[in-house]
N, CA, C and O atoms as a GROMACS GRO file, in nm:
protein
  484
    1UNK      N    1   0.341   0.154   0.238
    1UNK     CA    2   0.276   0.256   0.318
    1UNK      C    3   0.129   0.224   0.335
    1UNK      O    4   0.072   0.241   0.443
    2UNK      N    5   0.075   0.185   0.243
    2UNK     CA    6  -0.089   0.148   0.210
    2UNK      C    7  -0.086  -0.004   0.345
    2UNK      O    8  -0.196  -0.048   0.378
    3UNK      N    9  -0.027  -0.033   0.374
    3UNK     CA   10  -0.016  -0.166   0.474
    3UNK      C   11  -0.080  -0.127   0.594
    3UNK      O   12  -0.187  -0.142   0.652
    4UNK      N   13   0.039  -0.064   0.609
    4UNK     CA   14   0.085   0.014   0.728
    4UNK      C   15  -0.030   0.165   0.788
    4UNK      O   16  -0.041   0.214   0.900
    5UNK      N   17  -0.070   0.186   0.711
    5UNK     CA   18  -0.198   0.289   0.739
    5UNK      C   19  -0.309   0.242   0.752
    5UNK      O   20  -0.378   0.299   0.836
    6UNK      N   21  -0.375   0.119   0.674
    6UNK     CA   22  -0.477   0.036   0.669
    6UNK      C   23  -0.496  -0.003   0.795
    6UNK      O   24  -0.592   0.022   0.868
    7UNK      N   25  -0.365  -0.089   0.826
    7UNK     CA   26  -0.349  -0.124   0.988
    7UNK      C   27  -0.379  -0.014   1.103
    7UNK      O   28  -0.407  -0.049   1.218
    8UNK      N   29  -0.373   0.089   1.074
    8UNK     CA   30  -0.378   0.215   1.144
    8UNK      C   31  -0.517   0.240   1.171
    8UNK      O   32  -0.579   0.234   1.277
    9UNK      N   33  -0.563   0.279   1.018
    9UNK     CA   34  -0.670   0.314   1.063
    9UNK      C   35  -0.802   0.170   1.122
    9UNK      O   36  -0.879   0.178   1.218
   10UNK      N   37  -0.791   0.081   1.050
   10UNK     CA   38  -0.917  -0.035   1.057
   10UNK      C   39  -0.872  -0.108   1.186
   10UNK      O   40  -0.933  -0.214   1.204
   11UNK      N   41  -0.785  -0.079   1.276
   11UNK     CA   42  -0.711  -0.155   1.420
   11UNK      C   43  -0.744  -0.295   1.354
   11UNK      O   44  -0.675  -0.334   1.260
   12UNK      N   45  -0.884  -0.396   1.418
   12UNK     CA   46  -0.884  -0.521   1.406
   12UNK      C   47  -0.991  -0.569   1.327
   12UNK      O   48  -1.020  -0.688   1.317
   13UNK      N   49  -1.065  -0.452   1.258
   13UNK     CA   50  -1.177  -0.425   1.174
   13UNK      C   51  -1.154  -0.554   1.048
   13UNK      O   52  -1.236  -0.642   1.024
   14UNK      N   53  -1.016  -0.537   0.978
   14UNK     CA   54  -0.978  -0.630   0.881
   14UNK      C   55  -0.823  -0.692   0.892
   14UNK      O   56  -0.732  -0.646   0.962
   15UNK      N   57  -0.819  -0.786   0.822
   15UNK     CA   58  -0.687  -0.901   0.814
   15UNK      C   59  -0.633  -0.819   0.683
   15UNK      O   60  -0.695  -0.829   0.577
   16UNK      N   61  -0.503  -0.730   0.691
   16UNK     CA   62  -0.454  -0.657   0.599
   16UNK      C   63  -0.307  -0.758   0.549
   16UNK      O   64  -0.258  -0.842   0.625
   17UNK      N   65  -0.267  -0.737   0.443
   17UNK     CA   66  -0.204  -0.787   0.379
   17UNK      C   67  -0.119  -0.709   0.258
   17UNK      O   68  -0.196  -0.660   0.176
   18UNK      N   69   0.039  -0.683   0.224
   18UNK     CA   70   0.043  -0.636   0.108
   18UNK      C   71   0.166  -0.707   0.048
   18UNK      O   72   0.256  -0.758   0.115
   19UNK      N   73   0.161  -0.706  -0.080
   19UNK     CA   74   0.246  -0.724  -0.163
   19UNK      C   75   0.272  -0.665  -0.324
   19UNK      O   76   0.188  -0.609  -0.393
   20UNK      N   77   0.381  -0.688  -0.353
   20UNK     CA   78   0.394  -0.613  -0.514
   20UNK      C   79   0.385  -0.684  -0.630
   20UNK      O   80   0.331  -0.794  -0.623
   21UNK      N   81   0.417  -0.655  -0.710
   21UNK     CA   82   0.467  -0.769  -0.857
   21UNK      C   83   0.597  -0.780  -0.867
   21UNK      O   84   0.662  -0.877  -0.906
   22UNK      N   85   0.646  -0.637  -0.814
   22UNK     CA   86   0.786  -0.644  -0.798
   22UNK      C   87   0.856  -0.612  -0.713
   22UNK      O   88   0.930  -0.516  -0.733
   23UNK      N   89   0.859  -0.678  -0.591
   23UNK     CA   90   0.904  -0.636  -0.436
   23UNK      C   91   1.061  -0.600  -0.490
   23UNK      O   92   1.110  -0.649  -0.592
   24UNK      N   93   1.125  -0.512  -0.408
   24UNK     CA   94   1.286  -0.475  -0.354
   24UNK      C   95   1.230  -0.501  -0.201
   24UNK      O   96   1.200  -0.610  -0.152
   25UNK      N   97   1.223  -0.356  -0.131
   25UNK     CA   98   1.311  -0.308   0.001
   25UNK      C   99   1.209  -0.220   0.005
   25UNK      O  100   1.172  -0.158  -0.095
   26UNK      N  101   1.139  -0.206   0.158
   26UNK     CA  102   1.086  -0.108   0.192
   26UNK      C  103   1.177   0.050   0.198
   26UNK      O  104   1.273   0.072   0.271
   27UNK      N  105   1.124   0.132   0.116
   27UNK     CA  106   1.219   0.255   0.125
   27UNK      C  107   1.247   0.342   0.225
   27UNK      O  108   1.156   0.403   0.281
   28UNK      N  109   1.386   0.358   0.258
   28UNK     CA  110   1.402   0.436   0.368
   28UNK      C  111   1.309   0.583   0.367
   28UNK      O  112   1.274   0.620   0.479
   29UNK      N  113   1.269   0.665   0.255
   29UNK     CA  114   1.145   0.758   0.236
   29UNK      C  115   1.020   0.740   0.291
   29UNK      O  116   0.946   0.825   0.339
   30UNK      N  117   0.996   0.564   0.274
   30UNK     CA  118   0.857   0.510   0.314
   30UNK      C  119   0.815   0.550   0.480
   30UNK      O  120   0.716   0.595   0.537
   31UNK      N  121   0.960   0.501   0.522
   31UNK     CA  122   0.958   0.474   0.695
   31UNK      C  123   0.953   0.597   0.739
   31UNK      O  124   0.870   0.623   0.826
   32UNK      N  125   1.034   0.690   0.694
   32UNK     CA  126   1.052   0.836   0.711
   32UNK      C  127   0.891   0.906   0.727
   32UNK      O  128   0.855   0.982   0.817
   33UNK      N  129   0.813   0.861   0.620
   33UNK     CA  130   0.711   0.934   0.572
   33UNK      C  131   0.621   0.900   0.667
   33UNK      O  132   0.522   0.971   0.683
   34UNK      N  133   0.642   0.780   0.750
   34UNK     CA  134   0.492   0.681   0.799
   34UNK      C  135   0.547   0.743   0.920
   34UNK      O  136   0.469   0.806   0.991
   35UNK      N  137   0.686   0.732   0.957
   35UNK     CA  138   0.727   0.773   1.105
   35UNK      C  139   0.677   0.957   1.173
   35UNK      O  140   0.662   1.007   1.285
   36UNK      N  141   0.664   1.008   1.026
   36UNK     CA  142   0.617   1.122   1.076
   36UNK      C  143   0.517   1.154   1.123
   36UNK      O  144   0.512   1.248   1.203
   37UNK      N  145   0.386   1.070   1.079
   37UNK     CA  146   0.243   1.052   1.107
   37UNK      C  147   0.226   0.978   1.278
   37UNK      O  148   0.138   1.007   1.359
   38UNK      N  149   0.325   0.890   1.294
   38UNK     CA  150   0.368   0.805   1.429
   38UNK      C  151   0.285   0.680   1.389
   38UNK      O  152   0.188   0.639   1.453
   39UNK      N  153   0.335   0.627   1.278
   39UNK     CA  154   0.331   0.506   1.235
   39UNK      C  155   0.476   0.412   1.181
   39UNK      O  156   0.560   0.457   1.103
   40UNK      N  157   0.479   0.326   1.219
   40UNK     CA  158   0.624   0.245   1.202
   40UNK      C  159   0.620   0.113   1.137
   40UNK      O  160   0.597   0.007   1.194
   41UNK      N  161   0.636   0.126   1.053
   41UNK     CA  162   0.681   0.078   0.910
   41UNK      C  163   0.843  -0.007   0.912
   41UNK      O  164   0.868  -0.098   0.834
   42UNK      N  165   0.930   0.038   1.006
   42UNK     CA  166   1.070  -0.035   1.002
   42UNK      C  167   1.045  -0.189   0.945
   42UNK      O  168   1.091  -0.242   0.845
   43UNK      N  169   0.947  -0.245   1.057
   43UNK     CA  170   0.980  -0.411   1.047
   43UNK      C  171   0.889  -0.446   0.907
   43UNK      O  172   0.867  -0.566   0.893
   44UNK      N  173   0.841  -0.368   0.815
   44UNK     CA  174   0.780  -0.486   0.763
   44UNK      C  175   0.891  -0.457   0.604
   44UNK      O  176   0.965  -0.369   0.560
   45UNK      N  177   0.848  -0.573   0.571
   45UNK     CA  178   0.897  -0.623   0.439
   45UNK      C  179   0.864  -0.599   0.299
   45UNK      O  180   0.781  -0.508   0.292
   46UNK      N  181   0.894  -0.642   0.192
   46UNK     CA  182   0.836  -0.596   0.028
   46UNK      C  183   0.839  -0.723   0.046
   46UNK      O  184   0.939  -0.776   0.095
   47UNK      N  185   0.702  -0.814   0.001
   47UNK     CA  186   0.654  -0.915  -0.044
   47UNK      C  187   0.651  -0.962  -0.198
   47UNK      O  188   0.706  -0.889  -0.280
   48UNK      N  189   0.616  -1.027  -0.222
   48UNK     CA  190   0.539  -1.057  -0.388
   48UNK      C  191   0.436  -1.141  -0.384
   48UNK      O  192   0.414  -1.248  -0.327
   49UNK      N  193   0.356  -1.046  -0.481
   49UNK     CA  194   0.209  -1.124  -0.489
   49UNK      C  195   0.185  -1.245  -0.480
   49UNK      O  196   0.077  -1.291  -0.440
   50UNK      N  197   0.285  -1.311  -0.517
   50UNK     CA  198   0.314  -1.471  -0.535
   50UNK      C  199   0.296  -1.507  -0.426
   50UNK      O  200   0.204  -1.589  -0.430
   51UNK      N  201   0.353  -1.484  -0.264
   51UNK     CA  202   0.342  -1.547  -0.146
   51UNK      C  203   0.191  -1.556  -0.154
   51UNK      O  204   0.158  -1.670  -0.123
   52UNK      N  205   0.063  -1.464  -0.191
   52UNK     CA  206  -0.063  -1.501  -0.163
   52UNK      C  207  -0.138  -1.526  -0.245
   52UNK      O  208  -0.253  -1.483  -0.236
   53UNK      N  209  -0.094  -1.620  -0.374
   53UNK     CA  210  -0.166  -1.652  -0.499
   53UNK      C  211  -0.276  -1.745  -0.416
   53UNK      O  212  -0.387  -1.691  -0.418
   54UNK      N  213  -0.273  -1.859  -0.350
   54UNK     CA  214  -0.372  -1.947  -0.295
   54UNK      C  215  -0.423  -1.868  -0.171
   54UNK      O  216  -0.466  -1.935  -0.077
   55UNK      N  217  -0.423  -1.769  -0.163
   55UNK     CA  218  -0.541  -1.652  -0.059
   55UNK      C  219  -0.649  -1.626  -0.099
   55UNK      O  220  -0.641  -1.601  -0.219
   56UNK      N  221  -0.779  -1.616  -0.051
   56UNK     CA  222  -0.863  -1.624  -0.088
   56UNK      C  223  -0.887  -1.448   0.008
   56UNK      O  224  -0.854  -1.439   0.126
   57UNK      N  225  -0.941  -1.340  -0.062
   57UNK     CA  226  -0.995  -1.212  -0.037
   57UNK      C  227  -1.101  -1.161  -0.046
   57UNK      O  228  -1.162  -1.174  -0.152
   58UNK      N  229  -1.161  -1.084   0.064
   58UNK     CA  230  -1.242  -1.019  -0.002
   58UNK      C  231  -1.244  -0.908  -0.107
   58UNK      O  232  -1.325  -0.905  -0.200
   59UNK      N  233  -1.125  -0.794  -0.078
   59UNK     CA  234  -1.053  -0.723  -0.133
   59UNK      C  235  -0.932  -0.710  -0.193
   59UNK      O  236  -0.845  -0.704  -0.106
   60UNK      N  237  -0.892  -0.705  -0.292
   60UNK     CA  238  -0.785  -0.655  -0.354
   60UNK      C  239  -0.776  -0.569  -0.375
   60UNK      O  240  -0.870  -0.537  -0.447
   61UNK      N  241  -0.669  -0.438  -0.345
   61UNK     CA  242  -0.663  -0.309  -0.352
   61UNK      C  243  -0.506  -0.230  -0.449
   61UNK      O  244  -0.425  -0.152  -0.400
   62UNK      N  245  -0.506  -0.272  -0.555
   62UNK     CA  246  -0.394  -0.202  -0.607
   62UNK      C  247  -0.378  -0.046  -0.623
   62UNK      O  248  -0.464   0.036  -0.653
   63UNK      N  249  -0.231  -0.025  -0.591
   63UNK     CA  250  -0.236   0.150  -0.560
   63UNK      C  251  -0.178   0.200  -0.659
   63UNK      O  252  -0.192   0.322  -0.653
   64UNK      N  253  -0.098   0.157  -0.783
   64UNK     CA  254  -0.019   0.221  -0.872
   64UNK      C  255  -0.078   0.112  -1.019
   64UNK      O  256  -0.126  -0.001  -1.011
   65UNK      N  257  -0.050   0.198  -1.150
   65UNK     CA  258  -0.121   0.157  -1.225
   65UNK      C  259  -0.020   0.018  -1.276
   65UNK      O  260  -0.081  -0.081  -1.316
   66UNK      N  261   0.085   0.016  -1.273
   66UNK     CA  262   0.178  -0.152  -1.298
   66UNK      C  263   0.109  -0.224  -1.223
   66UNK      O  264   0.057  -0.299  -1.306
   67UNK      N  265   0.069  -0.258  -1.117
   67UNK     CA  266  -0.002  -0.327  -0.999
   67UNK      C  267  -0.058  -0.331  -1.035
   67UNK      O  268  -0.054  -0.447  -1.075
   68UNK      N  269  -0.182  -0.270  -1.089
   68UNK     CA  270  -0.349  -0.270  -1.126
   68UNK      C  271  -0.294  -0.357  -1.305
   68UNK      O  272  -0.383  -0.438  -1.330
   69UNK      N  273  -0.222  -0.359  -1.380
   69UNK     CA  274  -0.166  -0.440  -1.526
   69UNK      C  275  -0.168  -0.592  -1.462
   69UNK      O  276  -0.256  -0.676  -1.479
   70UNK      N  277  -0.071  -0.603  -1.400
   70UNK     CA  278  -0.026  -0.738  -1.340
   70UNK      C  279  -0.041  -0.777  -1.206
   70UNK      O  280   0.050  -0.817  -1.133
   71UNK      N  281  -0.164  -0.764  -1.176
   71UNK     CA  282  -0.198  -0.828  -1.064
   71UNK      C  283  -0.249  -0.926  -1.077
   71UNK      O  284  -0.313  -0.914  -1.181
   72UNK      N  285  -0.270  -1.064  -1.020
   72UNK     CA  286  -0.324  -1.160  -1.066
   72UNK      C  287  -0.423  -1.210  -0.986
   72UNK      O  288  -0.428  -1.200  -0.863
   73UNK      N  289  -0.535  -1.286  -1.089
   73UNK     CA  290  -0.686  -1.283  -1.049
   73UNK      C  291  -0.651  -1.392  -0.936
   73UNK      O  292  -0.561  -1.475  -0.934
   74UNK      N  293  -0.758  -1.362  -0.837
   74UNK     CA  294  -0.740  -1.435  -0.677
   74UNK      C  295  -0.876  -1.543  -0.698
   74UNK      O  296  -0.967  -1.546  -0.780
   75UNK      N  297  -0.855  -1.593  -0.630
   75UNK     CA  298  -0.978  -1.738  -0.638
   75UNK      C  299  -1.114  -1.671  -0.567
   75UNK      O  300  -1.101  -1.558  -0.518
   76UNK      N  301  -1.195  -1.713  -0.564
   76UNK     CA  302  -1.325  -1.634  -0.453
   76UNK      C  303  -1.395  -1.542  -0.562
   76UNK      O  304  -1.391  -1.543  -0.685
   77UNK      N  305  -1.479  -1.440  -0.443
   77UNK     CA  306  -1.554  -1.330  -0.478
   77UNK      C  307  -1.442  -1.207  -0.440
   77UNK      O  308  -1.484  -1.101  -0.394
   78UNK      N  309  -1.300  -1.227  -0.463
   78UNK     CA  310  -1.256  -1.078  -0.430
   78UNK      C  311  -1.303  -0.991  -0.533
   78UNK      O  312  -1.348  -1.014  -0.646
   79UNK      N  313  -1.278  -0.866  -0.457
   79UNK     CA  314  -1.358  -0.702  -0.516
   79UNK      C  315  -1.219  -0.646  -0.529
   79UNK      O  316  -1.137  -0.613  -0.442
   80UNK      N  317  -1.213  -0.643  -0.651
   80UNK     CA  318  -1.080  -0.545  -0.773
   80UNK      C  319  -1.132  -0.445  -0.709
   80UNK      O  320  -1.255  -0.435  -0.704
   81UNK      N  321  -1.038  -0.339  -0.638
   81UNK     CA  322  -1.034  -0.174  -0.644
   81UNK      C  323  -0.884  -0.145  -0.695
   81UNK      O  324  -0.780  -0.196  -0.654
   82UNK      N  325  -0.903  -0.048  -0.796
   82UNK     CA  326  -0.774   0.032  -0.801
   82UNK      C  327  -0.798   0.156  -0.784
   82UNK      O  328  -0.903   0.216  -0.807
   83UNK      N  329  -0.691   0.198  -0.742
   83UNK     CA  330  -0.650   0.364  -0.689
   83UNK      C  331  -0.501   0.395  -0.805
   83UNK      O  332  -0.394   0.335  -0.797
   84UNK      N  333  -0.528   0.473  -0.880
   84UNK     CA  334  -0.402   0.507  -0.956
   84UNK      C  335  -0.278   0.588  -0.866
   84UNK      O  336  -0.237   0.688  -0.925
   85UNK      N  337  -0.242   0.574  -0.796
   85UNK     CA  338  -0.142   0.697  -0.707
   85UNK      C  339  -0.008   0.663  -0.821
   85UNK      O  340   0.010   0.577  -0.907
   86UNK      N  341   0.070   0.776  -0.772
   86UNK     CA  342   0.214   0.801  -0.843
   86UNK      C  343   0.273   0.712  -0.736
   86UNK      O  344   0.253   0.713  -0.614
   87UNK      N  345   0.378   0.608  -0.839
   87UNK     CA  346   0.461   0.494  -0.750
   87UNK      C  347   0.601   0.604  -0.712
   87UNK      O  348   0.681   0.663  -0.784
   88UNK      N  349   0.580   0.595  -0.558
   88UNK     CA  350   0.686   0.712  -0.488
   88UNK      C  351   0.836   0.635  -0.520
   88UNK      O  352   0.936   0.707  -0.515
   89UNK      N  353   0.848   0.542  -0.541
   89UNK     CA  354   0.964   0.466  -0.520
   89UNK      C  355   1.039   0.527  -0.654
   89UNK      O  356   1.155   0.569  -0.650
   90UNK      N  357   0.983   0.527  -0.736
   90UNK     CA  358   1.054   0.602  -0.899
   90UNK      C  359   1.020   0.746  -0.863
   90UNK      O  360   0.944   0.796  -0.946
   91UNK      N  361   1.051   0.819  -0.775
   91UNK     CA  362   1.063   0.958  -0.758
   91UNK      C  363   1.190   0.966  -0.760
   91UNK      O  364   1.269   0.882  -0.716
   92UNK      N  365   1.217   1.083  -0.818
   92UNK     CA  366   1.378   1.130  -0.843
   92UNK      C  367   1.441   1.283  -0.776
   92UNK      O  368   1.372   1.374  -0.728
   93UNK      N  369   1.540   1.281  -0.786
   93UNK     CA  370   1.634   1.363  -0.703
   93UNK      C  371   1.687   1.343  -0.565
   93UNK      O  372   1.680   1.233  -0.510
   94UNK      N  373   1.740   1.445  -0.509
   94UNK     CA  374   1.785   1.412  -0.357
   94UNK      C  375   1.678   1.375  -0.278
   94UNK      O  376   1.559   1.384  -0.309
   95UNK      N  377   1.734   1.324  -0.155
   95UNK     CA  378   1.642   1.264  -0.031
   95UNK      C  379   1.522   1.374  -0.039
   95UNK      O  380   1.406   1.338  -0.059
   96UNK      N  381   1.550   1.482  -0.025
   96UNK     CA  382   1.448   1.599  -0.013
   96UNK      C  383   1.345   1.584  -0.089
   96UNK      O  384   1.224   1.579  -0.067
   97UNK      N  385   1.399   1.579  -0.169
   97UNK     CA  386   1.242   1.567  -0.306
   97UNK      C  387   1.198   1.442  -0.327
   97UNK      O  388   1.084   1.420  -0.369
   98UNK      N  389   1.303   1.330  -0.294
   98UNK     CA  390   1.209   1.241  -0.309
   98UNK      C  391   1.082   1.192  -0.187
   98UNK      O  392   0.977   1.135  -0.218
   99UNK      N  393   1.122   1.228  -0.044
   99UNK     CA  394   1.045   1.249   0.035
   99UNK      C  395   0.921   1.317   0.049
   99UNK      O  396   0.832   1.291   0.130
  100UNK      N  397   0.923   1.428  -0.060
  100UNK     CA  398   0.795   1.520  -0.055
  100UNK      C  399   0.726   1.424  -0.147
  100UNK      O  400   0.606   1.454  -0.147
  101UNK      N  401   0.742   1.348  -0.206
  101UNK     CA  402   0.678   1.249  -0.334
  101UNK      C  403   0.634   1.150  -0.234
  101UNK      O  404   0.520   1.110  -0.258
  102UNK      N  405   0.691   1.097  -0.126
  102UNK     CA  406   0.652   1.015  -0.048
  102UNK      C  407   0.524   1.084   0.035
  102UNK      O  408   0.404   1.059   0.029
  103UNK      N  409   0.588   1.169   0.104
  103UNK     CA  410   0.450   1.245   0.172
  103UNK      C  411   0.326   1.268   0.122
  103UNK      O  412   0.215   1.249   0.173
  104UNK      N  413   0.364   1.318   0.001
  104UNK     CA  414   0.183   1.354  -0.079
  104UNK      C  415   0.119   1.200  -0.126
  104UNK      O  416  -0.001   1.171  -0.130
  105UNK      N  417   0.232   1.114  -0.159
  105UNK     CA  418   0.127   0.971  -0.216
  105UNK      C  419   0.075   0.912  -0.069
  105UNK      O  420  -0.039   0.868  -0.055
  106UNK      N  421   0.169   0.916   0.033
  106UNK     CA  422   0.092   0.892   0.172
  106UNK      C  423  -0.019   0.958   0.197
  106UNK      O  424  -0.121   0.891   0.213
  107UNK      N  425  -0.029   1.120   0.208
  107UNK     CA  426  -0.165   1.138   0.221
  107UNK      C  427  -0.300   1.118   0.155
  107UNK      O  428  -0.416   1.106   0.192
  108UNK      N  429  -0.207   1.120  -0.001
  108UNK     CA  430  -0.317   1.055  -0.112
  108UNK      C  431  -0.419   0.932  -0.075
  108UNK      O  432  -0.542   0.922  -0.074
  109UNK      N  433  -0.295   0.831  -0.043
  109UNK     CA  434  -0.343   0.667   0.005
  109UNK      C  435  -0.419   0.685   0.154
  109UNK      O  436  -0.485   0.590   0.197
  110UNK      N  437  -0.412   0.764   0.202
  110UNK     CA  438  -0.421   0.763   0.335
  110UNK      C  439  -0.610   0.851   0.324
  110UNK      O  440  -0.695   0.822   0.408
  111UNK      N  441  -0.627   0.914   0.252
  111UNK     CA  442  -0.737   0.990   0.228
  111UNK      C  443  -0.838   0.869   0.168
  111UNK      O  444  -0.955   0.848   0.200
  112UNK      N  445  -0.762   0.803   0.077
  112UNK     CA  446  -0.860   0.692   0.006
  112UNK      C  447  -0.896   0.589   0.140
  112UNK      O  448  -1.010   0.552   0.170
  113UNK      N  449  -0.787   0.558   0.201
  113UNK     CA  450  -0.832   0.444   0.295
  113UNK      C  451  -0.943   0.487   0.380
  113UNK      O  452  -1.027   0.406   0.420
  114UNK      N  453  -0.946   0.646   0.417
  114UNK     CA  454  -1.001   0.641   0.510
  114UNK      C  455  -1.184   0.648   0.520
  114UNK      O  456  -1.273   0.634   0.603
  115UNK      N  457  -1.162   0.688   0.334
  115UNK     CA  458  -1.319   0.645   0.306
  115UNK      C  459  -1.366   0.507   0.270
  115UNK      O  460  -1.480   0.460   0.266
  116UNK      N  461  -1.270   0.464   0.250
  116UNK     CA  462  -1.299   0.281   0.217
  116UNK      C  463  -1.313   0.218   0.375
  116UNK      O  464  -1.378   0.115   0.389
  117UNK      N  465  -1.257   0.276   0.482
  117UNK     CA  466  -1.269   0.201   0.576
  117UNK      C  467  -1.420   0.249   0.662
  117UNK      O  468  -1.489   0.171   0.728
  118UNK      N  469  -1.446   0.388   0.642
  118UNK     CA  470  -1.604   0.431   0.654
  118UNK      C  471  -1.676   0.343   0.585
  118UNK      O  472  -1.727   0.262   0.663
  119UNK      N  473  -1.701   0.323   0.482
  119UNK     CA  474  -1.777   0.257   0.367
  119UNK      C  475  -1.782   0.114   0.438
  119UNK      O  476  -1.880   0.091   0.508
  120UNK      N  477  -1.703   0.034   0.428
  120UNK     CA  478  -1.648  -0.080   0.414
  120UNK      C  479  -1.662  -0.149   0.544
  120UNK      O  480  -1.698  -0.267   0.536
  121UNK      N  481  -1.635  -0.085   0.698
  121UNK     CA  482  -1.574  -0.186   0.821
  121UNK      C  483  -1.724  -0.156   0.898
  121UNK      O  484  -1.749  -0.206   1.007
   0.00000   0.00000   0.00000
């Protein structure tokens, strides 16, 4: 979701990029959550950090605190930010509830970006 909003808000401001430590499957909650805002999320993928170990950043931005443990140091002057959000993907119960877990960490992430991209672009 943090991809996919970044892209949103910064249009061509920055070269966005994401990946996990531990990619699956973008969650059908995720797409749900981004599609409501009128952002579309379908095509992209769960990566692993690994595809961009030889990337060189200015930023690194981890959103959940496993990410911010095992993320691994990037070559350059990148700038460590972490954001602790609740990882929506380990939300539990029916579609219903786990969707409202999706919605609030979206607006969560979505509130942070939008002062990092004031600050920042």
């Amino acid at each position: 979701m943090a991809e996919g909003l970044l892209r949103h808000l910064a249009g061509n401001r920055f070269e966005v990029m994401s990946a996990g430590v531990s990619p699956t499957q973008v969650k059908p909650e995720a797409i749900t959550a981004m599609r409501e805002i009128g952002i579309d999320i379908s095509s992209h993928r769960s990566k692993s950090v690994d595809e961009f170990s030889n990337e060189q950043f200015d930023y690194v931005i981890t959103v959940c605190d496993n990410a911010n443990e095992q993320c691994p140091v990037f070559p350059g002057s990148t700038k460590r930010i972490h954001w602790s959000f609740e990882d929506p993907a380990a939300a539990e119960g029916d579609e219903n509830a786990r969707l409202v877990v999706f919605r609030r960490v979206r607006d969560e992430i979505l509130h942070r970006l939008r002062l990092f991209v004031d600050t920042n672009a």
